[in-house]
NUTOR-977423 format. One record per residue (C-alpha): x, y, z. Coordinates in steps of 0.5 Angstrom, whole numbers, plus 2048, in hexadecimal, padded with zeros to 3 digits. Example, Ala and Ser with C-alpha at 12.3 -4.5 7.8 and 13.67 -1.06 7.14 Angstrom:
8197F7810
81B7FE80E
END
This chain:
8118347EC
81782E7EB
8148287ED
8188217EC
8168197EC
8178177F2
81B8117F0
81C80D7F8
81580C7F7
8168077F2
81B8037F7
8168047FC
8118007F8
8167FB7F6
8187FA7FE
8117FA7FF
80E7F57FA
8147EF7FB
8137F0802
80C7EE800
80E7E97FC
8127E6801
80D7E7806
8077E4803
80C7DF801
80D7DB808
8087DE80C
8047DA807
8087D4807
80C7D380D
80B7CD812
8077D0818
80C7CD81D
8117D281B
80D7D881D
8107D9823
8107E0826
8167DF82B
8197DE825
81D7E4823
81E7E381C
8177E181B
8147E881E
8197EC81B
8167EA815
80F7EA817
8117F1819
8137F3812
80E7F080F
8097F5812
80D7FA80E
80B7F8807
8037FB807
80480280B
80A803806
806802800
800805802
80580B805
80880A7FD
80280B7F9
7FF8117FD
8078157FC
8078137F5
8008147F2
7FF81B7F6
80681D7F4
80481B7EC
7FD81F7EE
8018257F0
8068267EB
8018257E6
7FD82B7E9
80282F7E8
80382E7E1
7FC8307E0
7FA8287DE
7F78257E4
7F18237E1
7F381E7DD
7F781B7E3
7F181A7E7
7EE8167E2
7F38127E2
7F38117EA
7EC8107EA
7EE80B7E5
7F48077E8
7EF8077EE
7EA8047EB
7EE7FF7E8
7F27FD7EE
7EB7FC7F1
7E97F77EC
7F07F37EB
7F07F27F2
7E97EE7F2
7EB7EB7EC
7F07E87EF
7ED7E57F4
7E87E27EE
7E87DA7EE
7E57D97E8
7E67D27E7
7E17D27ED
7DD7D67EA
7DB7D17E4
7DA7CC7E9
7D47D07EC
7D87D27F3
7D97DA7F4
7DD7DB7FB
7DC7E27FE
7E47E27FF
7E37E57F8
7E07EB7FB
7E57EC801
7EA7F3801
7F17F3800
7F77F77FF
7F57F97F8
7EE7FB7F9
7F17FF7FF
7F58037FB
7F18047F5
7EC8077FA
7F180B7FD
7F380E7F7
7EC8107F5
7EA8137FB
7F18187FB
7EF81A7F4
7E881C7F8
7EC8207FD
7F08237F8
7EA8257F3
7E88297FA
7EF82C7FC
7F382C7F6
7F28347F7
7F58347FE
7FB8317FE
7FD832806
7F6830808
7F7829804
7FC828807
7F882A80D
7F382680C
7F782080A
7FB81F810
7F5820814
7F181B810
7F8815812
7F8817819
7F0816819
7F180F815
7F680C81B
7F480F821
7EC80D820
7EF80681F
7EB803826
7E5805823
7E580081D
7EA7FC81F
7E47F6821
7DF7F981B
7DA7F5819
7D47F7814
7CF7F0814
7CA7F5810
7CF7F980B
7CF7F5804
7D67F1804
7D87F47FE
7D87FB802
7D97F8809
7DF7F5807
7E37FC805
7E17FE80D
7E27F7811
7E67F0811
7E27EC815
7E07E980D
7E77E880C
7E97EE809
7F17EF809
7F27F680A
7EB7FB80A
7EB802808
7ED805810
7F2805813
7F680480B
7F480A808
7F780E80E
7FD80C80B
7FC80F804
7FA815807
80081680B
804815804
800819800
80181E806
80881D805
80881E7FD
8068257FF
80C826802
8108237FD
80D8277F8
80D82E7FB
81582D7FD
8188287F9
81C82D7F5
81F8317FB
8268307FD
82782B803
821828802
823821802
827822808
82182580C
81D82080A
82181980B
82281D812
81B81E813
819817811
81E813816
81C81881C
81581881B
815810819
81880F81F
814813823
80E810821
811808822
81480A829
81080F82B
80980F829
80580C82D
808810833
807816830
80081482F
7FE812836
80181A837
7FC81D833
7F7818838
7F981A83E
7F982283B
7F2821838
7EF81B83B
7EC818834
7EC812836
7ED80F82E
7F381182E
7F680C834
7F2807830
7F580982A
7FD80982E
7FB803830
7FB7FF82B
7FF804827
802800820
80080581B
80480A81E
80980781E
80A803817
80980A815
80F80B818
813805815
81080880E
81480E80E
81A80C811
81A80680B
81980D806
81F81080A
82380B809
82180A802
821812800
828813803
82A80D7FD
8268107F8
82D8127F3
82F80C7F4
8288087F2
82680C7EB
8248087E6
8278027EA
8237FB7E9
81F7FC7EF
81D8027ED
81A7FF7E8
8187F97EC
8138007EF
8118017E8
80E7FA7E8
80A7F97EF
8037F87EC
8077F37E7
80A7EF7ED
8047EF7F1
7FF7EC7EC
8047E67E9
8067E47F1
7FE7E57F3
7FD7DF7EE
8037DB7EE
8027DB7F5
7FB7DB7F7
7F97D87F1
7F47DD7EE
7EF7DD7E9
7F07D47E9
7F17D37F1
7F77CF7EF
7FE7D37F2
8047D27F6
7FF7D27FC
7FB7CC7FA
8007C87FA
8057C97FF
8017CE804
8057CE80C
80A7C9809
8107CB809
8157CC80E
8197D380F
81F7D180A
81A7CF805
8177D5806
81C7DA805
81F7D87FF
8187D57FC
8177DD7FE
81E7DF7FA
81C7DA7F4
8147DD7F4
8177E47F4
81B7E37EE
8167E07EA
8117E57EB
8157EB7E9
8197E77E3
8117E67E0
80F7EC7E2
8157F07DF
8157EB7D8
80E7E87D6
8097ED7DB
8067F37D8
8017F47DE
8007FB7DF
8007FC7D7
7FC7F77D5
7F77F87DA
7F77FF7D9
7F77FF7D1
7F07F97D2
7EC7FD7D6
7ED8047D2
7EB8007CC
7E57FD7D0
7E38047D1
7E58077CA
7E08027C7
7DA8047CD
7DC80B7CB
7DC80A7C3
7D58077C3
7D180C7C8
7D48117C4
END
């Protein structure tokens, strides 16, 4: 079967780490009195800023299921499972390092921030548990596909059910995966839903990608079905409660946002695909090729990890709008030129731990 590298995922990765840049840039640092919600300007940009993790959740599942499936029809899945589970392990690990203070630390003082669950970790997570639905269902294509969607629609609409979750007899370090009452950004539900729902998506990608037309179909099926999920989801979920009476689902579209933030995704990868001729190899493509990169460097910069002295140390709720933007401009600049010419994260990180490992496996053996 004819498979292709789906290069509008890449520009997809790009818009969605410098909208994390920016993001986290003056959500951090911008004056609480300019966050004024009759402010248009300022809810356009809250909106779209609540794009930036369901796109990359939606992303990391479409792109590492995708890889999954065309290695297994190569016959040469296994190495790539390995490698999942490895990267999954990895993300887990660099998002609790990069909540370390170790400065602290030294000093005697150990904050349980350290434990708390962000974006990384999610992910890192997400990936493994699609490995193991993948191990189950690699030999049923349709049914993984199936399984996949079912597993999404789960995740969001049985939001209401884990919305307040607390766990005040479950170790921190596990409950933390599940709750946010201790502080946790994002926990495992509702986001992996999301990168059930791309890894649903890669199935079709890789089953149809070759036929003719399929772009067209697609990006026509991604505007349609994202703007029914932005403007009709939560209609079409009180439908379905007053044709079945399950009462999760008048709870579920009542404070709907899952749904339709999905939608928002896919319209994002509607426009995007439809631009993909004009983005390969460009240098937002390669900006996509550096997202894990880009999110380490701005994570210390700005948040000051390892040492507890960055940007928000400093100028934390300071700034007004104007300062905030192009201090944002500025600060995405700076992090993509580090990233691009004096950082190798993803190799470097890579290469230390196989040589840990190595040396573990050479001694045993």
């Amino acid at each position: 079967m004819q498979t292709n590298r789906l290069y509008f995922i890449d520009a997809v990765r790009a818009f969605a780490i410098l909208m994390m840049l920016q993001g986290h840039f003056i959500d951090t640092l911008l004056d609480p009195i300019y966050r004024n919600s009759n402010n248009i300007f300022y809810n356009i940009w809250s909106y779209f800023r609540g794009v930036t993790a369901p796109m990359f959740f939606t992303i990391s599942g479409l792109v590492f299921t995708y890889l999954l499936l065309r290695a297994y029809a190569k016959g040469q899945d296994k190495p790539r499972i390995k490698k999942g589970l490895f990267r999954g392990l990895l993300l887990i690990l660099i998002g609790y390092s990069l909540r370390a203070n170790i400065l602290s630390w030294l000093s005697g003082y150990f904050n349980p921030y350290f434990l708390v669950i962000d974006v990384l970790q999610c992910i890192g997570l997400s990936l493994i548990l699609l490995v193991g639905l993948y191990a189950l269902f690699r030999k049923h294509s349709y049914l993984f596909s199936i399984v996949l969607f079912v597993i999404g629609c789960a995740c969001f609409i049985s939001e209401p059910l884990y919305r307040n979750l607390t766990l005040e007899n479950v170790p921190r370090f596990f409950a933390n995966y599940m709750t946010k009452s201790n502080g946790s950004v994002f926990t495992i539900l509702p986001w992996f839903g999301y990168s059930a729902f791309g890894a649903f998506l890669s199935t079709i990608f890789f089953r149809h990608l070759h036929r003719k037309r399929f772009r067209l179909l697609t990006i026509t099926a991604f505007l349609t079905t994202g703007l029914f999920l932005v403007f009709g989801s939560t209609s079409f979920l009180l439908s379905l409660y007053d044709l079945t009476g399950f009462t999760l689902l008048e709870r579920c579209a009542n404070f709907n946002y899952l749904f339709g933030r999905l939608g928002d995704v896919l319209i994002i990868f509607s426009i995007f695909y439809s631009l993909e001729p004009l983005l390969k190899r460009s240098i937002i493509s390669k900006i996509g090729e550096k997202t894990l990169s880009i999110y380490v460097i701005h994570f210390i910069l700005l948040y000051g990890s390892f040492t507890g002295y960055g940007i928000k140390r400093y100028l934390n709720k300071s700034l007004n709008p104007t300062e905030a933007i192009f201090g944002a401009l500025l600060f995405m600049l700076v992090v993509c030129f580090i990233s691009f010419h004096y950082a190798k994260t993803n190799a470097f990180v890579y290469n230390l731990v196989r040589k840990i490992t190595d040396k573990v496996k050479n001694r045993k053996s």
